[in-house]
N, C-alpha and C positions, 0 to 999 in steps of 0.2 A: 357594359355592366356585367359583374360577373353573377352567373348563375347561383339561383337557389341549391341546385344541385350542388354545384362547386363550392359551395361554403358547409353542404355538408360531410364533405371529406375533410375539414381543416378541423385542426383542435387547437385549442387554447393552451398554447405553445408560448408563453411567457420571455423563455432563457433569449429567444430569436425577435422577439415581437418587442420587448422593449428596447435593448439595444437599436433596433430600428429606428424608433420612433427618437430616442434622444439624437440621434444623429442626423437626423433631417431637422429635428428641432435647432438643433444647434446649427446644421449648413443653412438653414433658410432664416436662420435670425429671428425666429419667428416670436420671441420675448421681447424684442428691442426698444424700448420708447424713444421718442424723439422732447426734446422738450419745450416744443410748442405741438398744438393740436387744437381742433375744433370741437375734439370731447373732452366732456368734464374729465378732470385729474382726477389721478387716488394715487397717494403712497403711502405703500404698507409696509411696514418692518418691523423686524426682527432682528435679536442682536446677535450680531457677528462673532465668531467662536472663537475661541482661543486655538490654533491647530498645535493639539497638543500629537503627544507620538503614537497613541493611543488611537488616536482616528476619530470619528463622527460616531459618536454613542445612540445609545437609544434614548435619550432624555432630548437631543438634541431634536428625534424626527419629530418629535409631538409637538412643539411649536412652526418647526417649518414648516409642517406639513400642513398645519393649521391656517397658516398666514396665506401659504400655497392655494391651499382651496379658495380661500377667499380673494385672492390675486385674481385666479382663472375665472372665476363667477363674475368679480368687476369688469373684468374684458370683454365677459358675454355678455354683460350689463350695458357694457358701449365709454364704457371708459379707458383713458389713457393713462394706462398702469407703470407705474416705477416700483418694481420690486427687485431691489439689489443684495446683492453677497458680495462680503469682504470677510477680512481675517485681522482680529485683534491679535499681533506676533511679535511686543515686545514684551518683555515681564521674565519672571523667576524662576518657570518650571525649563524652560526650552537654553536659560543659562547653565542652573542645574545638569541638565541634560549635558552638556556642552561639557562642563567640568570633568563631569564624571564617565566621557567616552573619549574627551579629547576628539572632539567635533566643533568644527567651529558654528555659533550659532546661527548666524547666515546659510551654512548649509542646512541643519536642523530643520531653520524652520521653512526653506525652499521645498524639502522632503515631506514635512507634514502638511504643506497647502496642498502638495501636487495631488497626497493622498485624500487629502479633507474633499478636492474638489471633485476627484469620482466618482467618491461617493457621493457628492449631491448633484452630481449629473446621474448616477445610478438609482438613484431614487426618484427623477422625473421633474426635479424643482424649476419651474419658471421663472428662472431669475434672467435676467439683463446681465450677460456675460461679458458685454463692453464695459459696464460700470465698476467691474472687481477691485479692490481696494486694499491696500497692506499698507500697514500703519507703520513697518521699516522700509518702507520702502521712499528714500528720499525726498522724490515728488510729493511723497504726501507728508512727511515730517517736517517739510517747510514749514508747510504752513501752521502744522502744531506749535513749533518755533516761535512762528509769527505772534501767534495769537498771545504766547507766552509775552512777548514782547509787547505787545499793547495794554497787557495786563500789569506790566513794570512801568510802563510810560504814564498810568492813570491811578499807582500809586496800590494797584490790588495786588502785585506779587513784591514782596517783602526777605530778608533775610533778621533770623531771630533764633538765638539760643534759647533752649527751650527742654523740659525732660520730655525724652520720646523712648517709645516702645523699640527695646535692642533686639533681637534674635541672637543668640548666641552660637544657632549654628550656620543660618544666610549671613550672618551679620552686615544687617542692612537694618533699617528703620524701617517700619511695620503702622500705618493707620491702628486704632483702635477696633475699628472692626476685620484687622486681621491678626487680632490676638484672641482665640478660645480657651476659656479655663486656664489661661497661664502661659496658653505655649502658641509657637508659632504654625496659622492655617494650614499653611504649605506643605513643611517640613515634620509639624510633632515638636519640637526643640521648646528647652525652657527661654521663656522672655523674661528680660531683665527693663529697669527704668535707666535713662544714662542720659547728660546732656550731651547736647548735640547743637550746630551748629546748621540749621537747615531753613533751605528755601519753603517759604509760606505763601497761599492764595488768600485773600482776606473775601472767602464766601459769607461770614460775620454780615458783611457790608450791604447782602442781599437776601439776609435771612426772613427779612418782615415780606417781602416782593415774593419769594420762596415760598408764604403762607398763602398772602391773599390771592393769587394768579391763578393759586386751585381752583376756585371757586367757578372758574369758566371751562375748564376742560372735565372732558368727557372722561375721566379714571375710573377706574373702578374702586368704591368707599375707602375697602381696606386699603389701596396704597395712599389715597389722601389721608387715610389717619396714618399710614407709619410715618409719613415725609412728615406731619405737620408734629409728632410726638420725635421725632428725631432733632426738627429743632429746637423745639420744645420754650417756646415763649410763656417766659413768667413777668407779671408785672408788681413793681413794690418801689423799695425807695434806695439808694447806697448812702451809705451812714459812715459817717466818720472819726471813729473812737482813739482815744491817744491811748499809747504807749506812756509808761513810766519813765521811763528812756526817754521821751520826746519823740518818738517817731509816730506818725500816721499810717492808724490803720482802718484800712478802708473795707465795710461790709455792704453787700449786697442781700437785699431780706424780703419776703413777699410778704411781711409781717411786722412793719414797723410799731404796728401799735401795742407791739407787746415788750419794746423796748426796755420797761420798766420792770422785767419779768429775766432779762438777759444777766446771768448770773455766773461765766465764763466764756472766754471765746477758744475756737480752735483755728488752729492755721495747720496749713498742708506741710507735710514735712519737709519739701523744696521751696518753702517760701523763701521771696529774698531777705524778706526781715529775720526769718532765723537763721539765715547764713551771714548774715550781716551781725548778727547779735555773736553767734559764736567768733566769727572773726575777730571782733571787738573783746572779746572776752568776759564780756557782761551774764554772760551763763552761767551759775557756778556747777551745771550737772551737766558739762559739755558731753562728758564723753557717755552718759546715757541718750542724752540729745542722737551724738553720730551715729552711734548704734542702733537706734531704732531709724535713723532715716536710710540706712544699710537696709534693715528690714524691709520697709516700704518698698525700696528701690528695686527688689527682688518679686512685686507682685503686679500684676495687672490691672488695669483701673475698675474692672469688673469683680477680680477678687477683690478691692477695695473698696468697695461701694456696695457690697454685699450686702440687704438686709438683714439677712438672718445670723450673721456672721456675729464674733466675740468680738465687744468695740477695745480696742486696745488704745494707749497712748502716756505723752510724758509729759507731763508740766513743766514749763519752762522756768528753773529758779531762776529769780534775779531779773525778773522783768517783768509788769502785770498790765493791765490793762484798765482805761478806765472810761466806765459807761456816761455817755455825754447827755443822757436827758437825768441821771441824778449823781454824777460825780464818784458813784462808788469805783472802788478799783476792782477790778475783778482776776480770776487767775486764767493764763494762756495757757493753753496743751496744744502739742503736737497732735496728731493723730491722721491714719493714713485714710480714714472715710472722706476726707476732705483732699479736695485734687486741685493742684494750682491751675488747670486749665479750664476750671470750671467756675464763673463768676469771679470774683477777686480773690480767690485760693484761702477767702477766709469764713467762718461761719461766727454769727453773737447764738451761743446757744440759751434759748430757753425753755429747761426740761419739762418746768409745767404743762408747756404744751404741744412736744412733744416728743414720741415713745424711745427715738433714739436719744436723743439727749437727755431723754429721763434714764433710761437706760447708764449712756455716760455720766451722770450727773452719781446714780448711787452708788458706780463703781469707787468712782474716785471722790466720794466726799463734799461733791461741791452742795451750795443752795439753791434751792428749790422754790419759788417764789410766786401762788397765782396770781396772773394778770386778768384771765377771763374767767367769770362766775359761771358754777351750772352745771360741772362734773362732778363725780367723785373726789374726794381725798386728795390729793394732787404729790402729798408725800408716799401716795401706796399706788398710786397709778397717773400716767399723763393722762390731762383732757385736754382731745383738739377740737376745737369749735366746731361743728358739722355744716355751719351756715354764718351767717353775715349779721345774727341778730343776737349772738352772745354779750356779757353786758361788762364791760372793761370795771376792776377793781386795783388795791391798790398803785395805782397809775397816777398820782395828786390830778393834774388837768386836765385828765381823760376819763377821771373817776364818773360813771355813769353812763358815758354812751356806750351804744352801739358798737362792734368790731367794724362795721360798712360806714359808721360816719367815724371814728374814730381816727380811720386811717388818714384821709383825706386834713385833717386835724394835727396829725402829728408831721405830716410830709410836712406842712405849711410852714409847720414850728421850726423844723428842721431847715429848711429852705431860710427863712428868716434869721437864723440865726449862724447859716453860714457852713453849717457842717452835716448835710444831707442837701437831697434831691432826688424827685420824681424819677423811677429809672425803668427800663425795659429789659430784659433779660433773655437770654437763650442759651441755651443747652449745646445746642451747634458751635462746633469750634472750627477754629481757621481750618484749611487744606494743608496738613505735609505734604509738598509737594515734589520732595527731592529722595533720591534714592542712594548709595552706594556702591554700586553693581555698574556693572559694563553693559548687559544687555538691552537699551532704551535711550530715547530719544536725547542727544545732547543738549543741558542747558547755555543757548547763545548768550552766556555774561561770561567776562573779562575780572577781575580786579585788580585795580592799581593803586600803589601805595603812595600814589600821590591822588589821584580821583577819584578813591572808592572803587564800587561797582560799575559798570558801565556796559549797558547793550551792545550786542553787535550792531553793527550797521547791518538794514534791512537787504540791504542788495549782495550782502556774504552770507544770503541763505540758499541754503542749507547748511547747516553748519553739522560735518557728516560724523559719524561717530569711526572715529578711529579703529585700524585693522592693528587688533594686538594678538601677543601668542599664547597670554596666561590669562585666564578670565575669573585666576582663584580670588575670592574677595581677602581682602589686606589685616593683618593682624591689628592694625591701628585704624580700624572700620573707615577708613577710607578704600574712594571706586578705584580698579585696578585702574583706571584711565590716567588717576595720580603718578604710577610712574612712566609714564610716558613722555619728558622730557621736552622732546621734540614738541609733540602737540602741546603739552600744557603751556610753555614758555611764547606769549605774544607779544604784540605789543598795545598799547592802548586805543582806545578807536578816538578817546578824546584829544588825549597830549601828544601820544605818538612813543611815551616811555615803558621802560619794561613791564608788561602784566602778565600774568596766569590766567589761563580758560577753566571757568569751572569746572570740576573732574565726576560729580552729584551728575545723573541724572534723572529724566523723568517717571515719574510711576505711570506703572501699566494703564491708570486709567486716567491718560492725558491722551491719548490717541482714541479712545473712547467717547469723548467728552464731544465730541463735532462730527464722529463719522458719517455721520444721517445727514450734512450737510454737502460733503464732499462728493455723495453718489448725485447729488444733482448735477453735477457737473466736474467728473473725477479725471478729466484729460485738461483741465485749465492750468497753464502755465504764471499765469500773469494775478489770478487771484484765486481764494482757496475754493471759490463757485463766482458765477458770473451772476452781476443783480439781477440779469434777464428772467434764470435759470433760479434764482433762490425766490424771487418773486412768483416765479410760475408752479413752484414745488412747495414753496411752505405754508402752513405746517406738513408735519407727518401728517397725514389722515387717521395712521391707526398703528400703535406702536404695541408689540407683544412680548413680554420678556419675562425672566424670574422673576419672582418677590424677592426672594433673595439679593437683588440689585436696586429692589425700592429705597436703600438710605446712602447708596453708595453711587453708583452708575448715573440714577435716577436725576439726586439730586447736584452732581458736579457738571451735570451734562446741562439742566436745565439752567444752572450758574452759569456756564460760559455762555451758553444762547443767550441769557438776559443781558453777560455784559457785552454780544457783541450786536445786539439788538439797541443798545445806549448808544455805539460808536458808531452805528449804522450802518453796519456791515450786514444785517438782516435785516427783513422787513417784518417780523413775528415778534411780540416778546416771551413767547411760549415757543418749544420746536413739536412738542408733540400735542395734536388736538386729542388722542384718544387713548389710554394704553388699558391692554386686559392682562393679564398675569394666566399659568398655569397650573396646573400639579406636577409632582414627580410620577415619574415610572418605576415602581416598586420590584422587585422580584416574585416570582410567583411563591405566594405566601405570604405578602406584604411587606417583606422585609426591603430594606436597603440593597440594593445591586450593589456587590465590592468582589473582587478578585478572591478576598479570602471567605466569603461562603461559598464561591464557585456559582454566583447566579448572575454574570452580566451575560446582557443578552448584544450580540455582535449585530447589528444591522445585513451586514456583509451574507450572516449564515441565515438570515432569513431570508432576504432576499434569492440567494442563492437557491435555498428551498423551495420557495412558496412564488417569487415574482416580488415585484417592489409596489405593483398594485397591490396586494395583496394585502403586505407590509403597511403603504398607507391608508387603507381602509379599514384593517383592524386598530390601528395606534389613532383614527377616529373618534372608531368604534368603542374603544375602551373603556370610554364612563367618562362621570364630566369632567370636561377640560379644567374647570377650572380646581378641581379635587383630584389627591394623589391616588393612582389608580395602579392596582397588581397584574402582572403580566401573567397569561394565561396562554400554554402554549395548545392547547386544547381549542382554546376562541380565534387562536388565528388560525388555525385548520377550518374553522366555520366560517370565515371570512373569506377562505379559499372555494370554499363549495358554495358561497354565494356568489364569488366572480363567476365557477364555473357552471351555475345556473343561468347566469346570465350570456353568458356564450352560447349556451344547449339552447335558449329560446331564437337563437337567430335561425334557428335548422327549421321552424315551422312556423313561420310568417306568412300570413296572410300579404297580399299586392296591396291594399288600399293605404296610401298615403296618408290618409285620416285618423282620426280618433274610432275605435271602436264603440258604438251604443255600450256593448257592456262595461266597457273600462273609461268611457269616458269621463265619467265622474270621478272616480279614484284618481286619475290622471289630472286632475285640476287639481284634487285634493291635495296629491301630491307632489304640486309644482309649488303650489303657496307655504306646507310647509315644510319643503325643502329650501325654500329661498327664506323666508322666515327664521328656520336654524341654523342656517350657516352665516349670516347677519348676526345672531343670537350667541354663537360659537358651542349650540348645540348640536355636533357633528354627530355624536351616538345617536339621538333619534333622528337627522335626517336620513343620515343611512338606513336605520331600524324601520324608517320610513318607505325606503325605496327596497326594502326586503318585503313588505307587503303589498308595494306593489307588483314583484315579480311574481309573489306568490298567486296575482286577480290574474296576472297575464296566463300562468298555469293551468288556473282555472278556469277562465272565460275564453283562451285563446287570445292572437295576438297581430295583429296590423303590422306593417312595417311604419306607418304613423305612431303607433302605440310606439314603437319598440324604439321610435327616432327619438323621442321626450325625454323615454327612460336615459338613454343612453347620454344625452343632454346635460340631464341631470348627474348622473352619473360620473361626468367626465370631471370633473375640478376633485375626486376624489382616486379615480382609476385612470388617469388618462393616456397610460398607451394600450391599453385593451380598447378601450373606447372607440381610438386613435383606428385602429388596425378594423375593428367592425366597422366602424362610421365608412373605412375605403373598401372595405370589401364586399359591403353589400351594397356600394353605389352611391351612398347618400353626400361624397364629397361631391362626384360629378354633378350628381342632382344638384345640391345648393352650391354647390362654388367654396371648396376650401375645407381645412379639416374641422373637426367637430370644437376646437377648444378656440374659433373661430367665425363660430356661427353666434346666433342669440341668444342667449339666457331664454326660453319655453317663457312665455304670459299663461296666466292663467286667468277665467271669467269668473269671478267673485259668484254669480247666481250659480254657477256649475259646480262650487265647493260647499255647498247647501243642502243635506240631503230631502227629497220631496217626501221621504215619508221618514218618519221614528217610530222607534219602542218605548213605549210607557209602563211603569208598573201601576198594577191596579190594588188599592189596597180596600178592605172592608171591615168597618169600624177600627180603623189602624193599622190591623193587620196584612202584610202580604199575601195576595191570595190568586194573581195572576199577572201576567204581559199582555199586552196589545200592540199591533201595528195602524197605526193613524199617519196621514196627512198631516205634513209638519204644518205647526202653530193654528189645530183644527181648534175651533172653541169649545165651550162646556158642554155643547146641547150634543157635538158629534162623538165626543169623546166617552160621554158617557151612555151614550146609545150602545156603541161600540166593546163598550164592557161590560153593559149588561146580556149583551148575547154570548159570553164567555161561560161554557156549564162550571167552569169552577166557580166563577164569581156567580151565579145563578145558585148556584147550592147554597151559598148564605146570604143570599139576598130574597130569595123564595118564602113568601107570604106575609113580608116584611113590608113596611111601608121606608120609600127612601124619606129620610128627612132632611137632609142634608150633603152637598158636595164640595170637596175641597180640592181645587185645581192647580196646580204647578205646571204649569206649561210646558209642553214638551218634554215633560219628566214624570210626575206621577198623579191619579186621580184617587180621593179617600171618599170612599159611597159610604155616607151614617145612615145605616139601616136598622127598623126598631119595628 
């Protein structure tokens, strides 16, 4: 054992003392789980990074760091921890990158893991380094493949022209949630509307499954409301109104019973009926028609769905519509607030009730007709029912009821007569699932123009993405992989005759969508996890990630688990039991971190500065986890002078292995709510916690018992300072092994109890003193006790008491007269 003496010539020497420790961590495997064990599991994760060329940000440490601590705590806890790291490394910015240095992406992004992963070996992360994961990486794109493949076999991956979000300068097809304000996430670039010819997931099919599954897992509120407001289930009736023309047109309404009240309809300006009406030539205002869907085609479905926006639109001459519960014709507009991927691309508007359609209604002329009694004026303002008890009017056979019996009344009618039915609705629209770019996962279909589409056979997986020299995407928005000849040119897996491999491949977040499956088992050849191994691992335990990924990530990830949970290839139909969310890392001042205010904060340079404990105890410390918090270069200095307090207390330790009488109570205090916060993901006050305890240790003096707890505790946040004290003052040899290896500290529930309190004493209401009593003393002592106070004596002298009012353990009110 080395001398007391001997540790007080050493200093907290950071630059040398963490390198140590990751490299014995790393030689001795000392993360590794096995997956079987006689301790209870935990897996915990967090989602894997993009390694962009940029490196490992500061946004990035505040969740690992977070899941990190709670990893190491679970291990001292006696659990069999899987906490794994991978790299999400196919997608747009590492192509980009590629184009624009004439780099091939393969190298890219070899060069950004190597760097991503020092960094979190520099920062001390306990992850399972046998289980690393890259989603270009073959072995594991198989099975993305695959899964794609069983998703085609059960009729949920589809091909479907369709208008989709252009980018005009990736020019690739873009989700809806990666278009802001008009332009593309990425790049900045104006997005245009344009059809397109693309592979589709039908997540539609699991939308209702997607709501109620909530209802068992541990989320936290706000991301069950965004998932369940993202798919957004409405219920009503679809209704089937004719065209003048004779064509059927089909609406979807959460308001059938205002039918009677429907006094034009609108259609999306990509409807098939209006391209089929101008085709025909049944238009006679064609070329306003074209013109404005030119318009539309130029905006975003967010710019179009705009509440507050100017409602614009055209009337269709030469074709109307006619309302099926009274036969009136009514007149069709174009207009671009209505989107064909949304419900049947058509709207019956009734402006009476309401604001937009009132709105549209007095631009252009139409009537205005109340169905439901009880508002204002209806030609000077819309009224929308507030409730269920509004009283239906000119309506002939609905005249009197109720809006809540009405409807049920009017479905019936409709149903019986053959042109409506009860319907359920959602906001959630299918998955684009295909891209035009080079850099991502190939989709395994063929097409033959004598078969159709047709899978690969499963056993020519992997189907690898071709080695090309040009990665610039194609002026005819097709993927450079189009001209590659060689590759595209196959033959059929059915007939055996000529076919093309599709040249589309996968979006970035198809490799996303199962990674949390693959770390249970990331070396199987034979399947994408083994049932031994997804049996013993699922679910997550406890999943950490953006909000920012709640309608995106979230929800395609928990689609593909549900559909492979049908096919029984898991045994969950949830993958994660628990997820908690974040804040951002602000710059100091609260602004946004960007290159162009000059406030990102490098990891690398504080570390470098300060130690990487240091680093993770401040980014703790920060404020709460789950609220965005400003970086203070001032607070991580104070973070540093509290590691290096805690080093300066090893120079004057007391021999006893025990708890000290003085500290011992703080010392329990401190272990319940140190485990307590870090369970809670209140990291700011367990720390804040264990700065007062160093500050008793100061004061009272300090045991090397006391100082083993602290350090204990201490360790899932500091752990190679910890690491390097725990061996050098003995306490490896002592207990057997390093500190992030021992126990999790118990504490005795009577010991975090304090046996006496401070009371205020008030006298007829007023504050008039404190006392010190015996916790939960009764009335008779309490107030013994404050009448020997000369403050409370001064106005309680000559007085008679007539009254006491006790709050227990808090304050006593003496009525004195």
């Amino acid at each position: 054992m080395i001398s007391q003496e001997s540790v007080r010539d050493l200093k907290y020497d950071f630059a040398s003392i963490e390198p140590k420790w990751q490299k014995k961590w790393a030689e001795e495997n000392t993360f590794h789980c096995e997956n079987h064990s006689d301790k209870p599991k935990f897996y915990g994760l967090v989602e894997f990074p993009y390694p962009s060329g940029q490196g490992l940000h500061v946004g990035h440490t505040r969740p690992y760091t977070a899941m990190d601590v709670v990893a190491r705590k679970r291990r001292m806890d006696g659990y069999n921890v899987l906490f794994p790291m991978g790299y999400d490394a196919f997608g747009l910015p590492t192509e980009n990158y590629a184009i624009k240095n004439h780099i091939h992406p393969a190298k890219v992004t070899h060069d950004n893991i190597e760097n991503f992963t020092k960094q979190l070996h520099m920062l001390g992360y306990s992850f399972d380094w046998d289980r690393v994961i890259n989603t270009t990486d073959p072995s594991y794109y198989k099975w993305t493949q695959w899964i794609f493949l069983q998703l085609w076999k059960k009729g949920l991956a589809y091909k479907s022209t369709m208008p989709v979000n252009w980018c005009t300068s990736c020019k690739c097809v873009l989700a809806n949630e990666e278009v802001v304000d008009g332009v593309c996430e990425r790049c900045g670039s104006p997005v245009i509307r344009k059809e397109k010819s693309q592979w589709m997931l039908k997540i539609t099919e699991y939308a209702q499954r997607l709501i109620d599954d909530l209802d068992g897992l541990d989320f936290i509120e706000r991301v069950k409301t965004q998932q369940k407001n993202w798919i957004g289930r409405s219920t009503g009736a679809e209704v089937t109104f004719k065209a003048t023309t004779g064509e059927d047109i089909v609406v979807f309404t959460t308001r059938p019973d205002t039918l009677f009240g429907a006094t034009y309809m609108v259609l999306s300006p990509e409807h098939a009926l209006v391209k089929g009406w101008l085709e025909s030539g049944k238009l006679n205002n064609a070329d306003e028609v074209k013109a404005y869907q030119a318009a539309a085609a130029s905006k975003s479905d967010l710019e179009r769905t705009e509440l507050n926006k100017e409602k614009t639109g055209v009337c269709l001459d030469g074709v109307k519509g006619v309302n099926p519960v009274n036969g009136k014709e009514i007149p069709i507009f174009i207009s671009d607030y209505v989107l064909a991927t949304y419900g049947t691309g058509v709207i019956m508007a009734v402006p009476a009730h309401d604001d937009r359609d009132w709105e549209f209604a007095k631009k252009f002329g139409c009537e205005i007709i109340e169905v439901v009694s009880g508002g204002e004026d209806v030609q000077k303002a819309a009224f929308t029912a507030k409730d269920e008890t509004g009283i239906l009017v000119n309506s002939e056979f609905l005249n009197g009821l109720t809006v809540k019996d009405a409807i049920p009344v009017i479905t019936k009618w409709l149903e019986e007569k053959g042109i409506g039915a009860a319907k359920v609705n959602y906001k959630l629209r299918d998955w684009v699932f295909s891209r035009q770019r080079y850099w991502g996962e190939p989709i395994p279909m063929v097409y033959c123009e004598k078969c159709g589409w047709q899978p690969l056979p499963e056993d020519q997986l992997p189907l690898l993405l071709p080695d090309v020299d040009s990665y610039e995407p194609t002026d005819d928005g097709e993927s450079p992989i189009s001209k590659m000849t060689d590759w595209v040119n196959t033959t059929c897996p059915h007939c055996g005759g000529p076919a093309k491999r599709e040249t589309d491949t996968m979006p970035q977040w198809a490799g996303s969508s199962w990674y949390f499956l693959r770390y249970m088992d990331p070396h199987n050849d034979k399947a994408l996890a083994s049932k031994e191994a997804l049996e013993y691992w699922s679910p997550v335990d406890w999943y950490n990630g953006g909000m920012e990924h709640t309608t995106l990530h979230l929800l395609y990830s928990r689609f593909w688990h549900k559909f492979l949970y049908d096919i029984g290839v898991v045994p969950t139909k949830e993958p994660y039991q628990k997820r908690t969310s974040h804040g951002m890392i602000l710059g100091e001042g609260g602004e946004k971190m960007s290159k162009s205010r000059g406030n990102v904060v490098n990891p690398n340079d504080v570390v470098a500065q300060y130690g990487a404990d240091t680093m993770r105890t401040y980014i703790m410390f920060i404020g709460d986890f789950e609220k965005a918090a400003s970086w203070s270069d001032n607070a991580v200095k104070g973070c540093k002078r509290f590691l290096d307090r805690v080093w300066n207390l090893s120079e004057n330790l007391t021999d006893s292995m025990d708890y000290s009488a003085a500290n011992e109570s703080a010392i329990h205090k401190t272990i319940k709510k140190v485990s307590d916060d870090i369970e809670a993901m209140k990291f700011n006050t367990a720390i804040a916690a264990l700065m007062a305890l160093v500050n008793d240790f100061y004061a009272n003096g300090c045991s090397k018992g006391d100082y083993a707890a602290l350090l204990l505790m201490l360790s899932p946040f500091a752990p190679h300072m910890v690491e390097e004290l725990w061996e050098t003052l003995g306490y490896a040899a002592q207990r057997g092994g390093m500190a992030c290896q021992q126990s999790w500290p118990a504490y005795d529930e009577s010991k975090t109890i304090d046996a006496q309190v401070q009371m205020a004493v008030q006298v007829c209401g007023k504050l008039r003193a404190t006392i010190t009593v015996p916790m939960d003393s009764d009335e008779a002592t309490v107030v013994a006790e404050a009448l020997k106070d000369p403050k409370v004596q001064k106005f309680t002298e000559g007085k008679n008491l007539v009254k006491t009012i006790l709050v227990p353990n808090k304050l006593v009110n003496l009525i004195a007269k």
